[in-house]
C-alpha positions in Angstrom: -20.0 -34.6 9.7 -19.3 -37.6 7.7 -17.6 -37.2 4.1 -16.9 -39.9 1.5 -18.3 -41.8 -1.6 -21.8 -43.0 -1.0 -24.1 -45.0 -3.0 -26.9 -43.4 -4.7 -29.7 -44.0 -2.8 -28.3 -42.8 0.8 -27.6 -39.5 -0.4 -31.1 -38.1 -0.3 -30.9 -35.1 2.0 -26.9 -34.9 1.8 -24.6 -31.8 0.5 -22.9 -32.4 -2.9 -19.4 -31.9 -1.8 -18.4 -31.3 -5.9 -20.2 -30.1 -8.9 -21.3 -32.9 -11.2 -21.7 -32.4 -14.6 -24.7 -34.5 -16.5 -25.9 -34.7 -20.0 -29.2 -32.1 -19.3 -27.1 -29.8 -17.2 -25.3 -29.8 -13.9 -25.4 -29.9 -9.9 -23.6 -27.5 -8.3 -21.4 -28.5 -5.2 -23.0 -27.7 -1.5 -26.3 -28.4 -2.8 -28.8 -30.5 -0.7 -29.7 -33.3 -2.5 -33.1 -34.1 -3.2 -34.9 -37.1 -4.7 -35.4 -35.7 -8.2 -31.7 -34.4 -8.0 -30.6 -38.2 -7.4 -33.1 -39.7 -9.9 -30.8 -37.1 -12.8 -27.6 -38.6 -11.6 -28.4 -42.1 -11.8 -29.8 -41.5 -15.5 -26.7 -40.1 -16.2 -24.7 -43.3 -15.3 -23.5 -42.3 -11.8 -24.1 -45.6 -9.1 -22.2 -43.6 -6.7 -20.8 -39.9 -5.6 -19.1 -38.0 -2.6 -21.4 -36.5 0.2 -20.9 -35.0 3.7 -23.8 -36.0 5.3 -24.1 -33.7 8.2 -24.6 -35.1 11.9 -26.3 -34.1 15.1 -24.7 -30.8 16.8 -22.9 -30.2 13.3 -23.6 -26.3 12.3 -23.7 -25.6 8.5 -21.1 -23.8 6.8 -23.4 -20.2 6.5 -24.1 -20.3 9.9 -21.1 -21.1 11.4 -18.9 -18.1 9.4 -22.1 -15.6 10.8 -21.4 -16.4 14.2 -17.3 -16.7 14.1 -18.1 -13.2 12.1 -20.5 -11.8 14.2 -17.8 -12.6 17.5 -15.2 -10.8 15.7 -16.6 -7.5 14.5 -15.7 -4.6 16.7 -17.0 -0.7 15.9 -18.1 -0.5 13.0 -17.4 -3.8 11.1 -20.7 -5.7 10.2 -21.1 -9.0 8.8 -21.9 -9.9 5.6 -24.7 -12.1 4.4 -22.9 -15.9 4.6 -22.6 -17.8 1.1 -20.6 -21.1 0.5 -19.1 -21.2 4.1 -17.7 -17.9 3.8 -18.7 -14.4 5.5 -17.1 -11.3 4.8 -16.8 -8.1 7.5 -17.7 -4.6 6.5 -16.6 -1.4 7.4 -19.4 0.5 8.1 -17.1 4.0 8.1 -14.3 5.1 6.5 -11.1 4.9 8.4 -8.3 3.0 9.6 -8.7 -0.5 10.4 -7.6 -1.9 13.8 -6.7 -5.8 14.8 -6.5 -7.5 18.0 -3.9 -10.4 16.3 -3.9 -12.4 19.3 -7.3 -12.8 19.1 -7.0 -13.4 15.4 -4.5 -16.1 15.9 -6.1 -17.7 18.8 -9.4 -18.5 16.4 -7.0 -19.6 13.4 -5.6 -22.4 15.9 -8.6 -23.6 17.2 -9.6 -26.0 14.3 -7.5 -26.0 10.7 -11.2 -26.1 8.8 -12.0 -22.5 10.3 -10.1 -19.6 9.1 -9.8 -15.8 9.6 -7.9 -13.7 6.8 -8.0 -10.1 7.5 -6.6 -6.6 6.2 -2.7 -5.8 7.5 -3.5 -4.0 10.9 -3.7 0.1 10.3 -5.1 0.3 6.7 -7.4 2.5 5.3 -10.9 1.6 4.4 -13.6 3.1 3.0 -17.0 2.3 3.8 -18.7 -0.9 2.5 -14.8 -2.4 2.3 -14.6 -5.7 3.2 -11.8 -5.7 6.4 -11.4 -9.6 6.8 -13.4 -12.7 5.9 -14.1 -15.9 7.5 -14.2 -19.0 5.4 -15.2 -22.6 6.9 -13.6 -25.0 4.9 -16.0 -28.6 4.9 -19.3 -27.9 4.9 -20.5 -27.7 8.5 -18.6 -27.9 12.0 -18.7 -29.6 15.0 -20.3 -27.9 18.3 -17.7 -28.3 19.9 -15.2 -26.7 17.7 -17.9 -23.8 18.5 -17.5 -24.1 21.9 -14.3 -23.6 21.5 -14.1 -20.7 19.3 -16.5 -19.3 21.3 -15.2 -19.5 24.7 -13.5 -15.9 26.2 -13.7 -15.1 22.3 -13.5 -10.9 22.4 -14.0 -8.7 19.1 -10.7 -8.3 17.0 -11.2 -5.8 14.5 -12.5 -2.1 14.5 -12.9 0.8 12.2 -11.3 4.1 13.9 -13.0 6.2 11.7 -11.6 9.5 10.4 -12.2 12.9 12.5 -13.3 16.3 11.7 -9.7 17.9 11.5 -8.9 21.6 10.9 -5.7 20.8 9.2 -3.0 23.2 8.7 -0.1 23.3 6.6 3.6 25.2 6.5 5.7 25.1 3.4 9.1 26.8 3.6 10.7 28.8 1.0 14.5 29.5 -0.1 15.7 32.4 -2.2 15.6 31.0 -5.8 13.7 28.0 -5.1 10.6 26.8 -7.5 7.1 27.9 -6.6 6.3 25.1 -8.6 7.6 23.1 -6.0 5.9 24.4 -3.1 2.3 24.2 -5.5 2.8 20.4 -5.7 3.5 19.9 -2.3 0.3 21.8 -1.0 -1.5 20.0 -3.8 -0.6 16.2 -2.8 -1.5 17.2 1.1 -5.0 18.6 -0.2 -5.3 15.1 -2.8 -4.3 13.2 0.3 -6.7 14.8 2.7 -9.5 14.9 0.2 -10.0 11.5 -0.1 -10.9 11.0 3.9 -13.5 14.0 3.3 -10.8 16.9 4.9 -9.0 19.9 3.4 -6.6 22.2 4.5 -7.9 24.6 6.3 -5.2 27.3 6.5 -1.6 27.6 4.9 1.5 29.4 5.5 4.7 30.1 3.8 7.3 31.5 5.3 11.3 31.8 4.7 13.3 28.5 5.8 14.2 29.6 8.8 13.8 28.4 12.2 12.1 31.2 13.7 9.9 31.9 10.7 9.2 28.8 10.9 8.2 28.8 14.5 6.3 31.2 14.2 4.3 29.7 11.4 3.3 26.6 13.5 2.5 28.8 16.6 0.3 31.1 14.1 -1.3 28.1 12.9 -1.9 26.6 16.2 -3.3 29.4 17.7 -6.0 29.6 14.5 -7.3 26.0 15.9 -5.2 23.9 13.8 -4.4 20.1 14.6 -2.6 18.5 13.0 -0.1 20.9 11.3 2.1 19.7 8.5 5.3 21.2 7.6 6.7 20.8 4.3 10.1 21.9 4.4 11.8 23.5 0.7 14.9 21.3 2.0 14.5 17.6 3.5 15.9 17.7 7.4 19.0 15.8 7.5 19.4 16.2 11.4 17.7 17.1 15.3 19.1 20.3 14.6 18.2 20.8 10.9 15.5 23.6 10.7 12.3 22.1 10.9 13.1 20.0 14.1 14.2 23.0 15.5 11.9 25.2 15.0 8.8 22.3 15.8 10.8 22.6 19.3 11.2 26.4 19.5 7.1 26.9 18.8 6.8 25.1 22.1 6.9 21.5 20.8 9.3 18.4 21.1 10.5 15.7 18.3 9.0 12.5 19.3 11.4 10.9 16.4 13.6 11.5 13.7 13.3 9.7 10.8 11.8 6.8 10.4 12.5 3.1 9.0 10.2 2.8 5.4 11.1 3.9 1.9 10.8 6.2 0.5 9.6 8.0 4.3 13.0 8.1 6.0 13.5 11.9 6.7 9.9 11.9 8.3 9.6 14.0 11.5 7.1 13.2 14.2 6.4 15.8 16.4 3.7 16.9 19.3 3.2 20.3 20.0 0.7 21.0 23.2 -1.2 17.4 22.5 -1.1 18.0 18.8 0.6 16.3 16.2 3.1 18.4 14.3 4.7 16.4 11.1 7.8 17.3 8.9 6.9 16.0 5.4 9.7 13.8 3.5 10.4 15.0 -0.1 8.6 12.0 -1.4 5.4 13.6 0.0 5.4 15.3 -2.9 4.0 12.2 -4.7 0.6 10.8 -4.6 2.8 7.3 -4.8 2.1 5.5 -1.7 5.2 6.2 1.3 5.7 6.2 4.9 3.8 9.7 5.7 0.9 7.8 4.4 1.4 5.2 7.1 1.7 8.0 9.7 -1.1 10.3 8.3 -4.2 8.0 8.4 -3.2 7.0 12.0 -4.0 10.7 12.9 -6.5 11.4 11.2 -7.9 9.0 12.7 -6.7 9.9 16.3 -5.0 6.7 16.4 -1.3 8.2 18.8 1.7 7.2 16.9 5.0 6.7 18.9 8.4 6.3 18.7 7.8 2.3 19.2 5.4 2.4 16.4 7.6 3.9 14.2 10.5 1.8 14.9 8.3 -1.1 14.2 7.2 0.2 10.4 10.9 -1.1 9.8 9.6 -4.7 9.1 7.7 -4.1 5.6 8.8 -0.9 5.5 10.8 -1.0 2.1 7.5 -0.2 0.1 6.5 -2.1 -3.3 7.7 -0.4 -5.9 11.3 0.6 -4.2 12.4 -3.0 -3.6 12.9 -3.2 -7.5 14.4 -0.1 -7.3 16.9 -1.2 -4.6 17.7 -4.7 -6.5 18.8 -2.4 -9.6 21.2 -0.3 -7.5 22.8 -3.0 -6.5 26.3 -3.2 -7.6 27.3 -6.5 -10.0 29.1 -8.4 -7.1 32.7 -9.8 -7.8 32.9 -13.2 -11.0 34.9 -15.3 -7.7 31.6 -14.7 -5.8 29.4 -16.2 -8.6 28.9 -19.7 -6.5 27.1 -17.7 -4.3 25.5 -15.0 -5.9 24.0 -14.0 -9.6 26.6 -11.6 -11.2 24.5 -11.0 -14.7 25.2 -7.5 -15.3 21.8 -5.3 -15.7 20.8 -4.7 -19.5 21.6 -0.6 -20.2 20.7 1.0 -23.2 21.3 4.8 -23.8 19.5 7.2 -25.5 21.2 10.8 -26.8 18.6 13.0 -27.2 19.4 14.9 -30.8 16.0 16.4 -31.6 15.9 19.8 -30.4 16.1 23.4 -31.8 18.7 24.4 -29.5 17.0 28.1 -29.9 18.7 29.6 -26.9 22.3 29.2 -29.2 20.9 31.5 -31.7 21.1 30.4 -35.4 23.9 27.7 -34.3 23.2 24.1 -33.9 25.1 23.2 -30.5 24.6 19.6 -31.6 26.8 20.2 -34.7 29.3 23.1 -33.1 33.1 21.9 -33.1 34.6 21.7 -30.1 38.6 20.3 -29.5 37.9 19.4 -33.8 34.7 17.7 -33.2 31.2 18.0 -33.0 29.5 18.5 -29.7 26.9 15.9 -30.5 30.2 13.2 -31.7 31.6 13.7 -28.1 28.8 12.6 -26.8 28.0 9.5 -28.5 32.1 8.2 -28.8 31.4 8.6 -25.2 28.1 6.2 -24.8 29.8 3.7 -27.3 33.2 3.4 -25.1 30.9 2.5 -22.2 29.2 -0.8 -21.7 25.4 0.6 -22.8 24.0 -1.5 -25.7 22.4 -0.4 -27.8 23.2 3.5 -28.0 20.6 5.2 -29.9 20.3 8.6 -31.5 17.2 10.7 -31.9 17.4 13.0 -34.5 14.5 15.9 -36.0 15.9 19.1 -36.4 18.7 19.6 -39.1 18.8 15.6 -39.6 20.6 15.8 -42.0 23.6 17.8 -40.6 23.0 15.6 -37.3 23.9 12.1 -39.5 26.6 13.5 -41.1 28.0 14.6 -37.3 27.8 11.0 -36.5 29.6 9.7 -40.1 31.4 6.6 -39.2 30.1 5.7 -35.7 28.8 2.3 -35.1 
């Protein structure tokens, strides 16, 4: 392909490599030129403009991303139609995505004008997502680039669609603890699981205790259930903890503990008679995106998750949204260190809450009781002004007025 500046009347039959904008209109970029097209830009003053002028063996743009696409697409990843040197692949079923990078990186380093951008390797598509997409950069290649592309080229990505699970679920109880608790764990699983087109198919709650808990996962099993979650009413903090124990008294082994993302860490992968048996992290609780998520869609797809795999969710694993999180924890490092680092200190405001009814006091105001010869509520906000929040602000509804005069003087 030869590109550059060209006068007028060798252009017939050559792509427009950028848009031109005349008096009546414009000419988009990648069109062929044709007589009448060229006859418009002279009018308009042009003597000269910028071609490629494509040459023998030179495949167009279109045609060239169809066939790098059509090379790459595994099960059920289709090409899309080609447009402006660019062709996008499908999924063709929900589920999670899987990439040969070699094969990915091999293509990108055949020729810098042909490119491959794809989804990170193991996320979850829908059907009709696009997966990856092929853009070729000038507007034709060479057939030897092809060639070259072509040669020992293999599929790279596939769609591991979702199975038909029975899944089953265990949620532990403690004397005292909130049902409310155990509702919204049971109800994230079911949100989770809903959106791949599966349910839970049984639940049990039991006492958390290792043999109840045993039990549960055997009774579970033995209904046909794979794989079984267990949501425990406290996180496991060790091997021993309960639910690790008692995935290994039903008959099962711990394949790891813990695992490197956050929020995730207290994850428990287990396997129990070829099954996958999974202690839920607190943060399971939340529909907010965290490392079971990482390890549920792999087997729900039937995709086998090791130890090794886990240990290598450590890279990326501190997930968007708790890298802020961690930055604001950080403590304000030491002024002699400030050639090095940013000591700011973070912004704090506080708020005392001074609104409420405080019906379970009776016909007292707690806010305005004396206690140690002052008001409850003055302890409280001498205390928010001696630290180092500013501002410190005071709601006030009920009783205002008896609130203000609680807080006479303060500044």
């Amino acid at each position: 392909m030869k590109f550059g500046s060209r006068p007028l009347q060798e252009c017939e039959g050559a792509i427009l490599a950028h848009t031109l904008r005349l008096g009546s209109g414009s000419i988009r970029k990648g069109r062929v030129l044709t007589r009448d097209d060229l006859e418009r830009i002279a009018a308009a003053g042009h003597a000269e403009i910028v071609v490629a002028a494509l040459e023998e063996g030179d495949i167009g743009e279109n045609e060239a991303a169809d066939r790098v696409a059509r090379l790459l697409a595994g099960a059920h990843v289709a090409p899309a139609p080609a447009a402006t040197g660019r062709c996008n692949l499908i999924a063709r079923r929900s589920g999670v995505l899987l990439l040969d990078a070699d094969e990915i990186n091999r293509l990108n380093s055949v020729c810098e004008t042909v490119t491959v951008a794809t989804l990170p390797p193991f996320t979850p598509v829908g059907k009709g997502d696009a997966v990856a997409t092929i853009k070729i950069i000038p507007y034709a290649i060479s057939a030897s680039v092809m060639d070259r592309i072509s040669r020992g080229a293999r599929p790279a990505l596939e769609v591991r669609p979702y199975l038909e699970a029975r899944c089953g679920l265990v949620i532990t109880q403690v004397v005292g603890g909130r049902a409310s608790l155990a509702d919204k764990a049971a109800h994230a699983l079911q949100a989770r699981l809903e959106r791949v087109g599966l349910s839970v198919a049984d639940e049990i709650r039991c006492p958390h205790e290792e043999e109840a808990v045993a039990d549960a996962i055997g009774s579970l099993a033995a209904r046909g259930c794979a794989p079984i979650f267990i949501f425990g009413a406290a996180a496991a903090c060790d091997r021993g903890d309960v639910v690790p124990a008692a995935i290994e008294r039903s008959g099962g082994r711990i394949l790891h503990f813990g695992m490197p993302v956050e929020p995730g860490n207290l994850l428990v992968l287990g396997e129990r008679a070829g099954a996958s048996v999974i202690g839920m992290p607190s943060c399971a609780r939340s529909l907010a995106p965290n490392g079971f998520d990482w390890v549920l869609h792999r087997i729900l797809a039937g995709i086998p998750v090791t130890e090794a795999d886990i240990v290598a969710m450590g890279v990326g694993g501190l997930i968007t949204g708790r890298a802020e999180a961690a930055k604001k924890r950080r403590p304000v490092l030491p002024e002699q260190h400030s050639d090095r680092f940013v000591t700011t200190p973070p912004r704090i405001a506080a708020v005392v809450l001074a609104a409420g009814r405080a019906r379970r006091m009776g016909d007292v105001n707690k806010l305005t009781r004396p206690i140690a010869g002052k008001a409850m509520l003055r302890h409280v906000a001498e205390a928010a002004l001696t630290s180092q929040a500013s501002p410190v602000i005071v709601v006030t509804g009920h009783q205002e007025e008896s609130v203000r005069a609680a807080l006479e003087g303060l500044e």
